[in-house]
C-alpha positions, 0 to 999 in steps of 0.5 A: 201331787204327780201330774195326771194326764187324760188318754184315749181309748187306744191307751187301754188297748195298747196294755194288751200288746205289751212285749215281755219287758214293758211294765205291766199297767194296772187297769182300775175301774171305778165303777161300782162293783154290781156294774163291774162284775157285769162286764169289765175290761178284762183283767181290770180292778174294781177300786174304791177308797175306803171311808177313811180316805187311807186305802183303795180296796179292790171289790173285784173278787178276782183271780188274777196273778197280780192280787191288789195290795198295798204298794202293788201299784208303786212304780207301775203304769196306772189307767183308771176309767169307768164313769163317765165325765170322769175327772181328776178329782175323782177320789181314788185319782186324787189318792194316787196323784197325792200319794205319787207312788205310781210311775205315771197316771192317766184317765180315760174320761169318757166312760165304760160304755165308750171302751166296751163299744170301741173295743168288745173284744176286751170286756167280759165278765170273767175275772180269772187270769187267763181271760185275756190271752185266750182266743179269739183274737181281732184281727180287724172289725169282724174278723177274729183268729180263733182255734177248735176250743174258741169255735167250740165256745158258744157264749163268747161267740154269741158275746162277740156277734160271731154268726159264720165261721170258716175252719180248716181241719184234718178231719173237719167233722170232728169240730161241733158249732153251735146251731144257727151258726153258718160254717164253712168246713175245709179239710186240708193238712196243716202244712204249709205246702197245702194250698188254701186258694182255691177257697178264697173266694167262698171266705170272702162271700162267707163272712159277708157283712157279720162277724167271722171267726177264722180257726186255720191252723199254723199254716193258714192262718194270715193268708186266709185272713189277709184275704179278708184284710187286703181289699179294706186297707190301704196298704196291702198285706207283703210277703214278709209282713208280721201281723200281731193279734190284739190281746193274743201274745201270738204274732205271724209272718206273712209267708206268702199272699197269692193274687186275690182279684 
């Protein structure tokens, strides 16, 4: 049998930040499939052993690019999670262990709640392709990068606690949010000669406490974040810097930073 080792939460996260060339890692959560469809981290399987011990069958119902098959799992990076106090001799664990066809296996032992409390921005209830590489993104605990359609998008806003958000538009009032949202409008051209400093500090007040989703445009996006960001990190944000964003492919040059007090 292959060796079977336990992870921690930020395993699971780390397969959404994959570069092009890492082999994609197969997520599989052995909940049952009422649970599973309820909430899930996104893209993952829903797999159990069949009654005869010979086959893992994915109850997902999913639409993903990967289909679960026979041998899709050989020589790729399996993590399997769900119930709590999970353990290695789990059967659909053991299956893969004893088979010893994938290129590793981990096991988060700790269970779904646990993941989905860590890291909410993963789970959802879709399973169709495109649920992790949408926006918004998490930048850091409350504050997300977004675009129109994520501000627009009222149920995963809800679902992710986002209650304020600050946009900047060319024509701002073009842009719906859902009632009981706070909004700041900024109307400034996506260019990078604009300058958004002026509107630091309402940002700042803005996001208060709660959740906020930032949707900026190309040119605004890390300042006005890394506004939020600097005073919570140890080590400030430079000109020069690339900020990478969470389960989005997208990633950004800090081009400049200007004094914040």
């Amino acid at each position: 049998a292959m060796e079977v080792r336990s992870c921690a939460h930020d395993a699971i996260f780390r397969t959404f930040t994959r570069c092009g060339e890492d082999p994609l890692t197969l997520l599989v959560d052995l909940r049952p499939a009422k649970e599973f469809l309820k909430r899930h981290i996104a893209l993952s399987y829903c797999i159990r052993l069949t009654s005869n011990g010979q086959a893992l069958v994915d109850y997902s119902k999913n639409e993903y690019d990967v289909k679960w098959s026979t041998g899709c799992w050989w020589d790729k990076p399996v993590i399997l999670f769900g119930p709590p106090a999970l353990r290695k001799d789990h059967p659909v664990v053991a299956f893969l262990a004893k088979e010893g066809r994938a290129r590793s296996l981990q096991y988060f032992p700790h269970g779904f709640g646990d993941l989905a409390e860590a890291y909410p921005y993963l789970t959802t209830a879709s399973v169709r392709p495109s649920s992790s590489r949408r926006y918004p993104s998490l930048i850091e605990p409350g504050l997300y990068l977004g675009d129109w359609a994520s501000a627009e998008a009222t149920d995963r806003l809800q679902e992710l606690g986002v209650r304020s958000i600050v946009t900047i538009h060319n024509n701002p009032e073009n842009l719906a949010v859902a009632a009981g949202t706070s909004r700041l409008a900024i109307q400034l051209a996506d260019v990078t000669t604009a300058d958004p400093a002026p509107w630091f500090d309402p940002i700042t007040l803005e996001g208060g406490s709660r959740a906020m989703l930032t949707d900026l445009g190309s040119a605004h996006g890390t300042n006005i974040s890394g506004v939020w960001i600097r005073p919570k990190v140890p080590r400030r944000l430079q000109e020069g810097d690339v900020i990478r964003f969470g389960a989005s492919s997208r990633s950004y040059r800090v081009v400049r930073l200007p004094h914040v007090p």
